[in-house]
N, C-alpha and C positions, 0 to 999 in steps of 0.2 A: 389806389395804391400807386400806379403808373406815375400820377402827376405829382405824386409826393417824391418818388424818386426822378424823374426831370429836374423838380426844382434842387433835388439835394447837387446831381451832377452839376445842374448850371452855377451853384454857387462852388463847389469844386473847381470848376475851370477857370472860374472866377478872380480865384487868388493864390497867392504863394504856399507854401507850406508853411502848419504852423506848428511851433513847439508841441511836444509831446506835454503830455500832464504828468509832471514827472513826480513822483514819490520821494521825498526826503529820507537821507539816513536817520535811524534812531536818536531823537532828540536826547542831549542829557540827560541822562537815567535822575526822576524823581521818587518818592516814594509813593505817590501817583501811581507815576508812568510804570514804577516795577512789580508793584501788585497788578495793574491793569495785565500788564503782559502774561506775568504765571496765572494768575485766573485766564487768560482768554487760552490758555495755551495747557487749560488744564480738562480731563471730561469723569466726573462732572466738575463746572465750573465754580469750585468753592473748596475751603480751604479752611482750617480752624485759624486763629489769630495768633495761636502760638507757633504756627509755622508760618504765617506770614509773617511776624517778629526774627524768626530764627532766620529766614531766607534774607530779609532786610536789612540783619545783621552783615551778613557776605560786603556788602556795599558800603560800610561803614556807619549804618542811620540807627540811631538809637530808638529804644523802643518808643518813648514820647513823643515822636514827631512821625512816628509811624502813624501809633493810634490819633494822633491828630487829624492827619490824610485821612485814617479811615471814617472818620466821624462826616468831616464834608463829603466824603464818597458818598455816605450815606445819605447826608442833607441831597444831595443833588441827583441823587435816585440811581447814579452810576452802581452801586453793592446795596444790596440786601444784608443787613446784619441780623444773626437770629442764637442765640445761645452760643455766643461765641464763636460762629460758624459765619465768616462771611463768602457773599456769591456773587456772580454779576446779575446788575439788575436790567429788567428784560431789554431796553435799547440795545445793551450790548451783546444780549445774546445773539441781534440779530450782525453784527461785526464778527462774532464769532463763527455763524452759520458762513461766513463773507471768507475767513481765516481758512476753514477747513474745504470750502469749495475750491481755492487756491493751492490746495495739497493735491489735487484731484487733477489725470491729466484728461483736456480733452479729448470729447469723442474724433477716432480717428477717420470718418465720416462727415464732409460736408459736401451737403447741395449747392453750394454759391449763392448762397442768399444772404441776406443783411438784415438786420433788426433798424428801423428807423424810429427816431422817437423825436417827436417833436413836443414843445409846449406851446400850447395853445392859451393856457390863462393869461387873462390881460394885467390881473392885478396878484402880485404876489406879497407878502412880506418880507424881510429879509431872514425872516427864521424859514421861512416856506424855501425860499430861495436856498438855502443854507442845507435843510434837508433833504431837497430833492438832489442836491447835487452831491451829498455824503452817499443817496442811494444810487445815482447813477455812476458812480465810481466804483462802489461796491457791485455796481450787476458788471466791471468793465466794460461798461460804453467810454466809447471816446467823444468827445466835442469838436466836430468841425466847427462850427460857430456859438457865438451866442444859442443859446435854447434849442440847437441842433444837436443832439447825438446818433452816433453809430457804431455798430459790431456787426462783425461776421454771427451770422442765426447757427452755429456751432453749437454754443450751448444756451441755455435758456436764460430770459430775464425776469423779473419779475412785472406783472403785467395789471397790476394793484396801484400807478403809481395814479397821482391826480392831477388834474388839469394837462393830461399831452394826448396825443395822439400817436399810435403807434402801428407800424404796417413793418410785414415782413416781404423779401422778395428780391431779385436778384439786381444788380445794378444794372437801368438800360443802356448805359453808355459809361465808358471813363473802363479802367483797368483797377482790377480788385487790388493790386500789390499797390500800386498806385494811390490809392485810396488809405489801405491801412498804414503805409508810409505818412500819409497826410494828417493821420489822429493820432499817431504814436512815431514815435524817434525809435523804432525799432535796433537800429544800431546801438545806441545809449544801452536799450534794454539787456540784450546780447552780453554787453560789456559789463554789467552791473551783475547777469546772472552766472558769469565767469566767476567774477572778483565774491561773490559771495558763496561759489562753491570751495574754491581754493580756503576762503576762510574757515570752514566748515568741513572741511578735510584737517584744518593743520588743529581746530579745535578740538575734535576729537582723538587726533592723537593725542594732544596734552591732558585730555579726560583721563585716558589710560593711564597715564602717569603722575600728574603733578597731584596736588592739593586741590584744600578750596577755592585759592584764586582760579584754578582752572574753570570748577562752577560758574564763576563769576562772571569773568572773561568768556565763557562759551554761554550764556545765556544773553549774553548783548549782541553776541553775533549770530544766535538764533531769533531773537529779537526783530534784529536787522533784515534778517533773511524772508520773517516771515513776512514783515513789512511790504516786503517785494513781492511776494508771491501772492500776497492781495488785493496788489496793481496790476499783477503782470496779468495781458491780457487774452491767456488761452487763444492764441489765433490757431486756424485751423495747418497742417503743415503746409500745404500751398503757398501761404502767407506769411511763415514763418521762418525768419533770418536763419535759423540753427537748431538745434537740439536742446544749446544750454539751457533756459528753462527747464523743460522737462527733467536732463541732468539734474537741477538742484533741486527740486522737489524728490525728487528720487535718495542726494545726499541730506536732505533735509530730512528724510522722514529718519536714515538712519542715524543720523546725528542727535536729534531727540530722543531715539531709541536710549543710546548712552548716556546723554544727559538724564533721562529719569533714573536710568540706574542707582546712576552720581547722586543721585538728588535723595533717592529713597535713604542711599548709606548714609548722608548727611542728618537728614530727619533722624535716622535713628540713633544715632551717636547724640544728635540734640537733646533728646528725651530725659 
């Protein structure tokens, strides 16, 4: 373990700082992207078709081009379709397991230790390559380099991945803030989990008040928010610029709260 952490400091000292891995805002809402969302953001994760029709409606998308989407969903194993009831099919449940760990703060206990993950395969494909890295995002590790990842051992990773080598333990040299500054733009982060609490404060007031557009409008910024909070990389407080994260998972959860409200009275007026 020793000499796996050596090598990680020497390439640390090595080089500059490098971009964080930064999460994009909510791509153009498709009908795709807007089933994908209320399913992954639903428990359990499934929904009859006549309410994904009616919710699809909010957005302007007619039902034809709904059931269309859902049909490739289907071909492509993303939804389970079953008596009119569609659900997410098991890939995403593990995105969603990803979703809901992100709502969760962590533990406020840490040892100073690090998750080290290396890969060791020589030969990957590019789907190999593709998924090992949709999972190392999902456990938030960060990438110091090529086939280098790291995090604070705060919370746990999953330890099933293939072809790496993985050691936990504290760093022998180099400065911990230092270090997470080097795999994440912590500052960006900070400033993003501001901008999407403010959103998520004025969203819910408009809940209270307006119509459907409000639904609408506040499910793209719930959307957005959660986006975030399944990047954002639970650093221990030691290491941790602020509160805001924490904050918005906090206005997140109540903001959902009132969104399903909305969402039920909607359903049932639909009927």
């Amino acid at each position: 373990m020793e000499s796996m952490l050596h090598f990680v400091i020497a390439v640390l000292n090595s080089r500059t700082i490098i971009p964080a891995v930064d999460t994009p805002e909510l791509r153009p809402l498709t009908p795709r992207s807007i089933v994908l969302s209320v399913l992954l953001g639903s428990h359990p994760p499934s929904m009859p078709v006549r309410r994904l029709l009616d919710f699809t409606s909010l957005f302007g998308i007619d039902d034809g081009t709904v059931r269309t989407a859902l049909s490739r969903m289907v071909a492509s194993g993303e939804l389970v379709g079953e008596d009119g009831v569609y659900r997410l099919g098991d890939r995403l449940l593990t995105r969603q397991r990803e979703q809901d760990a992100g709502r969760l703060d962590p533990p406020e206990t840490w040892d100073g230790s690090w998750w080290v993950v290396v890969v060791t395969a020589e030969r990957r494909s590019q789907a190999q390559r593709r998924d090992f890295r949709a999972r190392a995002l999902g456990a938030r590790l960060g990438e110091l380099r090529a086939d280098t990842w790291l995090r604070p051992a705060n919370v746990a990773i999953p330890l099933d991945l293939d072809g790496v080598a993985v050691t936990r333990g504290p760093l022998v040299t180099g400065d911990d803030v230092d270090v997470a500054r080097r795999l994440w733009d912590l500052d960006a982060l900070d400033r993003r989990a501001r901008a999407h609490r403010a959103a998520l404060d004025h969203r819910v007031t408009e809940l209270a008040d307006g119509g459907d557009d409000a639904l609408r409008d506040a499910f793209v910024d719930l959307a957005a928010a959660q986006r975030y909070l399944r990047a954002e990389p639970q650093l221990p407080a030691p290491l941790a610029p602020s509160t805001a994260p924490a904050d918005l998972r906090r206005r997140y959860d109540a903001a959902v709260a009132v969104f399903q409200d909305r969402l039920r009275r909607f359903f049932d007026r639909a009927q």
